[in-house]
N, C-alpha and C positions, 0 to 999 in steps of 0.2 A: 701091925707089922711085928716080927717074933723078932727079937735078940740078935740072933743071928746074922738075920737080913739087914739088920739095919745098923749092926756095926761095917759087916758087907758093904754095906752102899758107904759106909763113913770113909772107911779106909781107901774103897775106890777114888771117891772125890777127895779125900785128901792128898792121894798120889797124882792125879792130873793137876792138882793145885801147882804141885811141885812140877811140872811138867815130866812124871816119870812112867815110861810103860812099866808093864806086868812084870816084862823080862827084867828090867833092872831093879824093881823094890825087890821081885822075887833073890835074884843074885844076893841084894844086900841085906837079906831076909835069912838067907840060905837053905831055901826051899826052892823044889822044882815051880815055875810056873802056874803048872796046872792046880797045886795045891793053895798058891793065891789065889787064881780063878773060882774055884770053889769055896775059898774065906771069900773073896769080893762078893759072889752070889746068894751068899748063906746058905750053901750045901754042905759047909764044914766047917766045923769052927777050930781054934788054934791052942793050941798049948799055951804055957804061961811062959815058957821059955821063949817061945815065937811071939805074942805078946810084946816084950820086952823088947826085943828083934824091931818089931815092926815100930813102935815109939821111938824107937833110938836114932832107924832109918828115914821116920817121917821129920825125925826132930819137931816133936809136939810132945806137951805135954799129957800123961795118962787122960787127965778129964775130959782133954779135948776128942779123946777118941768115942766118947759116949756121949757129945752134944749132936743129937740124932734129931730134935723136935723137927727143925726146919725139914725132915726127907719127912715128912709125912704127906701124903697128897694136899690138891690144891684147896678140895673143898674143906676139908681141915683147918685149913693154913689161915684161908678166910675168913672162916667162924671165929677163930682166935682173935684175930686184928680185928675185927666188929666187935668183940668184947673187947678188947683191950680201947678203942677208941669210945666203947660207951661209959668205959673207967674210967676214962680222961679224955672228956669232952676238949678239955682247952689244948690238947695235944692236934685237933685234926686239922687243922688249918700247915701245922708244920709238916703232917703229916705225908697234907697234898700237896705241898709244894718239894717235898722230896721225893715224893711219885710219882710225879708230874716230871720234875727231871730223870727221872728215869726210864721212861716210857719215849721220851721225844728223842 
């Protein structure tokens, strides 16, 4: 996944986090819409001025904007937590029972 896209998707699911459409991060962005749409989809990216725009309005911190691992697909995501549980074998029993509540 390139840069672009995957601050794209950041910024996207950071604004539904906040329960905010397009139209109003753009307003408090001060850019048209459609030029968020385009940062949300990684067809464009943003100045440093807007940048700044967009942290301020999300209220997150800069680093939060580039913690992208987790948008990576599933089979990914997988392979990862299978190494991370053959790291630490004594971790999967806690593991399952936090996944287990999550799933039911």
């Amino acid at each position: 996944m390139n840069i672009k896209k995957s601050i794209g998707k950041r910024i996207k699911e950071l604004r539904k986090i906040r329960h905010m459409s397009q139209e109003q991060l753009a307003e408090l962005v001060d850019i048209n819409q459609n030029a968020l749409s385009y940062i949300e989809t990684g067809e464009n990216f943003f100045s440093a001025e807007t940048l700044e725009k967009l942290i301020n309005a999300l209220q997150i911190d800069p680093s939060e904007l580039f913690e992208v691992k987790h948008l990576q697909n599933n089979e990914k995501l997988l392979e990862k937590i299978v190494q991370m549980l053959r790291e630490n074998p004594d971790k999967i029993k806690d593991i399952y029972k936090i996944t287990r509540s999550l799933v039911q």
